[in-house]
Every structure is written in structure tokens, then in C-alpha cells.
C-alpha positions in Angstrom: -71.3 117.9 14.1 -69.3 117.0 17.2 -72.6 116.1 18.9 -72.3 116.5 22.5 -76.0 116.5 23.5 -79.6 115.3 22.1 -82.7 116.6 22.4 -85.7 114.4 20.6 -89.4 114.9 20.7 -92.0 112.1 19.8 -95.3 112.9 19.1 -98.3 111.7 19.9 -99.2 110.2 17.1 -96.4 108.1 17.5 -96.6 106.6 20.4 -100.1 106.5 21.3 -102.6 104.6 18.9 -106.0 105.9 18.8 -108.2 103.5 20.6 -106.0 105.0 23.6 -103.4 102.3 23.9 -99.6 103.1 23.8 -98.4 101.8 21.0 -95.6 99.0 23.3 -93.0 98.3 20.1 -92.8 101.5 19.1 -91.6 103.1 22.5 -89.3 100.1 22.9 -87.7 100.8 20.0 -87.2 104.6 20.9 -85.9 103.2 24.0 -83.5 100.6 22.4 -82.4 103.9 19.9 -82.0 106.0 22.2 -80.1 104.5 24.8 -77.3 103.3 22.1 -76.5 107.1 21.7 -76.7 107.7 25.5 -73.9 104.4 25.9 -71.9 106.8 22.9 -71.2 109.3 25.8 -73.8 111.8 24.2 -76.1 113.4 26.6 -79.6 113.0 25.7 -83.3 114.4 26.6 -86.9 112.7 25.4 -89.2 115.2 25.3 -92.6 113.1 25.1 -96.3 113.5 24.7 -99.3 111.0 25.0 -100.0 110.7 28.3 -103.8 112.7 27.3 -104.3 110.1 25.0 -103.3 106.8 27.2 -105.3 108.4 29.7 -108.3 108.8 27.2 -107.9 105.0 26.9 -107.9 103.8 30.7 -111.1 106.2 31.1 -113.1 105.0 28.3 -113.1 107.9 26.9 -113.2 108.0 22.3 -112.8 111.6 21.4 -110.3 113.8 22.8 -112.0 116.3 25.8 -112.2 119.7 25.3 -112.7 120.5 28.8 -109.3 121.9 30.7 -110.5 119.6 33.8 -110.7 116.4 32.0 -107.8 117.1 29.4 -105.7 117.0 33.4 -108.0 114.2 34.6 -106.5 112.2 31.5 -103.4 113.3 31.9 -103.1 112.4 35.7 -104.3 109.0 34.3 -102.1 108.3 31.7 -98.3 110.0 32.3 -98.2 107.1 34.6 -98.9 104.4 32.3 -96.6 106.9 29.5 -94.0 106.4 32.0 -94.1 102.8 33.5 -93.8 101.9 30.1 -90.5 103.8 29.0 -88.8 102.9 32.4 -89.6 99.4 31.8 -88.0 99.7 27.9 -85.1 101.9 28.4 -84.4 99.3 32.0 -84.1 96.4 29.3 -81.3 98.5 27.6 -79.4 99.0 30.6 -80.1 102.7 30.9 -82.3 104.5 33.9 -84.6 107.5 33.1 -86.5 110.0 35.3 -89.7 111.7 34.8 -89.4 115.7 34.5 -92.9 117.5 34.5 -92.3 121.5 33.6 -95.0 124.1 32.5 -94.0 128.1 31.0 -93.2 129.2 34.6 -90.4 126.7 35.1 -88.6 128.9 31.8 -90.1 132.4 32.6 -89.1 132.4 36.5 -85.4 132.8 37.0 -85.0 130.7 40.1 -87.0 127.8 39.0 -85.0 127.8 35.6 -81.5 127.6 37.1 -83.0 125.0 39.5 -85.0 122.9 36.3 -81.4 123.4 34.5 -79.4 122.1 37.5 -81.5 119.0 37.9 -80.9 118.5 34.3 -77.3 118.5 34.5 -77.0 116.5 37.6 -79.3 113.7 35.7 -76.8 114.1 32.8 -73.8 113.1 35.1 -75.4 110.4 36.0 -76.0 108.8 32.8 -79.8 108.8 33.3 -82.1 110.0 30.6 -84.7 113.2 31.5 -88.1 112.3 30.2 -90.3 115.8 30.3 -93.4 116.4 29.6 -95.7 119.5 30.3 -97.0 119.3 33.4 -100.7 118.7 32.2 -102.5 118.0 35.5 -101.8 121.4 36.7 -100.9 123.8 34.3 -103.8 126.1 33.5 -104.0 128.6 30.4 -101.5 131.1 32.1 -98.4 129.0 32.5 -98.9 126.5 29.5 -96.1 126.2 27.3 -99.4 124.8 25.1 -97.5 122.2 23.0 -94.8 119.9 23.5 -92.7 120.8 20.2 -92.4 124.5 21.9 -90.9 122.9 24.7 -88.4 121.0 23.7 -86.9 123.9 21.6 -87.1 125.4 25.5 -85.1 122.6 26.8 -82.3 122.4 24.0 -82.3 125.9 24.6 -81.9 125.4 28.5 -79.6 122.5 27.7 -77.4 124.0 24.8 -78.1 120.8 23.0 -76.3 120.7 19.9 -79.2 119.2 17.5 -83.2 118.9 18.4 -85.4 116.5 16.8 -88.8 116.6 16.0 -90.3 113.0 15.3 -93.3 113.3 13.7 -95.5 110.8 11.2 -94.6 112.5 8.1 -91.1 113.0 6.2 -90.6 116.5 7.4 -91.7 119.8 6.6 -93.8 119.0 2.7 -94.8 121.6 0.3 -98.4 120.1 0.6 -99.4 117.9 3.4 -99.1 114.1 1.9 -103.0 114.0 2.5 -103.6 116.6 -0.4 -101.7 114.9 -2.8 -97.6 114.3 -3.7 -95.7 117.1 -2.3 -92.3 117.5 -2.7 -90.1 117.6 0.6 -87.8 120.3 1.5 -84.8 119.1 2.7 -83.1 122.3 4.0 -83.8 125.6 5.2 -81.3 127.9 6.3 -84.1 130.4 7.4 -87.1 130.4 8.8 -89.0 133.0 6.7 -92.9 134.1 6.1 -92.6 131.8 2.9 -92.1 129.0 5.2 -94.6 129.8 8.1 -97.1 129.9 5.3 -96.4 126.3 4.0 -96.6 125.1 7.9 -99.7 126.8 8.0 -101.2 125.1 5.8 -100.3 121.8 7.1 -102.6 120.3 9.7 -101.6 118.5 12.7 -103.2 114.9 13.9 -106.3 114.5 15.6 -104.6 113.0 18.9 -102.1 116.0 19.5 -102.0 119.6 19.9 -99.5 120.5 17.4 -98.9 120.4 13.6 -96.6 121.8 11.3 -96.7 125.2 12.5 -95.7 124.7 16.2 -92.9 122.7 14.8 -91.8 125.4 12.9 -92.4 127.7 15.3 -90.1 125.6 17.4 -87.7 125.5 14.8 -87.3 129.5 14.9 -86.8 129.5 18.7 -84.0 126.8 18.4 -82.0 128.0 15.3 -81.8 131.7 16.7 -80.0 130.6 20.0 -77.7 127.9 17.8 -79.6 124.7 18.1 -80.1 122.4 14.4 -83.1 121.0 14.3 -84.3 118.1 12.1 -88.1 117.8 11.6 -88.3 113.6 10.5 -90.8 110.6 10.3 -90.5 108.6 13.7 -92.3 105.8 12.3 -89.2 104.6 10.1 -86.7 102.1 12.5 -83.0 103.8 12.3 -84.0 107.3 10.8 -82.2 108.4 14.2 -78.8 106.9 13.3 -79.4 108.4 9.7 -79.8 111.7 11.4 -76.6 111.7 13.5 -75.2 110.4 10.0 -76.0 113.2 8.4 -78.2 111.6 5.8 -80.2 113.3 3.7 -83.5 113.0 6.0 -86.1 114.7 7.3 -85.9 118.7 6.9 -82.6 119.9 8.5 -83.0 123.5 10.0 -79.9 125.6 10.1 -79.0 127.3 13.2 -79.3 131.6 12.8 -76.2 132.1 15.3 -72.9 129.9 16.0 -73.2 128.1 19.5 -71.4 130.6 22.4 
């Protein structure tokens, strides 16, 4: 794959721990990884959740709210801190970022999606990173995209990024979750069929996010059908990225339904 632009999306799980704290190495080293492929020439987009659950920290809050109002309240909270700390990792590398906040209008409504897209593209020129998130504090029900590996298949869709990744803390897409026992990974699929929606469905996300394996397929049927690879792969190993763009054998590899216009 000539790979001309990137679109990666960490998970929760990954970057926040659960007493609420961001977990400091391992968004420096997403940083550190991912500004080595932006100095490469590629264009690249983090597409990044925890700032519910860094804000859950700062308020003292222990279990994840329910509520619509304080799921915003934490998030108004902690996208700051989310953010401060990325600029402050990818600054060491040499590389600027900027904060993009989107909900489902900003793909549905024509104008504001040639306008999200422009920004993009002018960012891209620059040599600066996008970081997006949904916009928590004020989406309500009616213009959630409702989880954050749904919209980064929107933005590589936006974007025509050549491969989307979907970091996660298992090895990809199992035939049994890892917590039910040894599973056997699948390391291809060239379709996304009922057979495997069933397996995602029967894979249960973590307690600090709203996805799980079924939104990350999900994702990966939006993205293959408009030409987008997608690799579902364990962000808590150092490098897997470089054994991605290496074409290793890593993670689950989702082949895309139609050739890139």
C-alpha cells in the first residue's frame, strides 16, 4: 500500500486508567509513533476517546455516570486535560496538533461537511495533526455519532484515508473474547458477513468506553465499502503501528469491498 493518509483510533481503555487518570507514557508513546509517520510525509488523523473518563477522575467521580448531563459535565472536564496532554507529547516530537470536536450533524449536513472536510485539509497542508473527538458536551441523542470507532470510519471516509486503525486492548477481532478462554485470532477477513457480526457480538467491550467489538466491526463495514483497509490491533504493544504499515501479520486486516476512486 502506497499509504498516503492515516487514520488511527485509541480507545479508552488505552489511554485512560480507571481510577480516572490518563495514562501519561502511553499517550507519549502514541505521540512519539505517530509523529514519525507524519515526518514520512503521510497525512495522519487521531481519532481519540477518554476525555469522560479523565473527567470522571478530576470530579471524583468512580463509576462511569449514566446521566446525559454529567456524561457532558465530564467531558467538558476532561477533553481539556485529554488534550493538554497530547499537545504537550506530540510538541516534544516536533509536531503541532489541533483539537477537532464533531457530532452526526457535522457528516449528515452538507455545508458543515464540506466545511469539517476543508479544515481538515488545510490542517493537513500544514503538517499539523487533527485530534477529533465527539463533541460530548453538547451532543444530545439526536446528533450522536454514539461511539468513537463509528466515527473515525466517518473521517477516513471524509478523508479518503488509505488505511484506518482501530487500537484496542486485545489482538483484534478473536473467536472468543480472551476472558472466556483461548480463542484463536482471525487474521483476515475479506467480508464483513452475519457470521462475523455474530462473533463481534459476542464480544464485550470495556467498562470505561462505549464500544466493543461490534461497533468496531460495524466501523469496519462502513470503511471497507467506500475503499478504506482497516486493521483492528492491540494498542498496548510498543511498535505494533510500524508492524501495521509493514504489513505484518497483526491485528485483523479488513479488506476494502471497492477499489479507492
Amino acid at each position: 500500500m502506497n499509504l498516503k493518509r492515516l487514520v488511527v483510533k485509541v480507545g479508552t481503555s488505552l489511554v485512560a486508567r480507571k481510577e480516572g487518570l490518563l495514562d501519561q507514557e502511553r499517550l507519549a508513546r502514541f505521540a512519539r509513533e505517530l509523529s514519525e509517520v507524519r515526518k514520512q510525509g503521510v497525512d495522519v488523523v487521531l481519532v481519540t476517546s477518554g476525555a469522560i473518563a479523565a473527567g470522571m477522575g478530576e470530579l471524583g467521580w468512580k463509576k462511569r455516570p449514566s446521566e446525559l448531563s454529567k456524561k457532558q459535565a465530564a467531558a467538558a472536564v476532561g477533553q481539556p486535560r485529554l488534550m493538554e496532554s497530547y499537545r504537550y507529547y506530540f510538541r516534544q516530537e516536533g509536531v503541532s496538533v489541533a483539537q477537532v470536536l464533531l457530532t452526526r450533524e457535522d457528516f449528515e449536513n452538507r455545508t458543515r461537511r464540506e466545511n469539517a472536510r476543508a479544515t481538515l485539509f488545510t490542517l493537513f497542508k500544514a503538517g499539523v495533526i487533527p485530534i477529533i473527538n465527539e463533541n460530548d458536551t453538547v451532543a444530545v441523542e439526536e446528533i450522536r455519532v454514539g461511539d468513537n470507532d463509528t466515527l473515525a470510519a466517518l473521517v477516513a471516509i471524509q478523508v479518503k484515508a488509505d488505511l484506518l486503525v482501530l487500537f484496542t486492548d486485545v489482538d483484534g477481532l478473536m473467536t472468543v473474547h480472551p476472558q472466556d478462554g483461548p480463542g484463536e485470532l482471525i487474521p483476515l477477513v475479506d467480508k464483513v458477513n452475519a457470521h462475523i457480526e455474530a462473533i463481534a457480538h459476542a464480544v464485550p467491550g470495556t467498562e470505561g468506553g462505549t464500544g466493543g467489538m461490534s461497533t468496531k466491526i460495524r466501523a469496519a463495514k462502513l470503511a471497507t465499502r467506500q475503499g478504506v483497509t482497516l486493521v483492528i490491533a492491540n494498542g498496548q504493544k510498543p511498535g505494533i503501528l510500524e508492524r501495521i504499515l509493514a504489513h505484518e501479520a497483526v491485528g485483523t486486516r479488513f479488506l476494502p469491498a471497492t477499489p479507492r476512486r
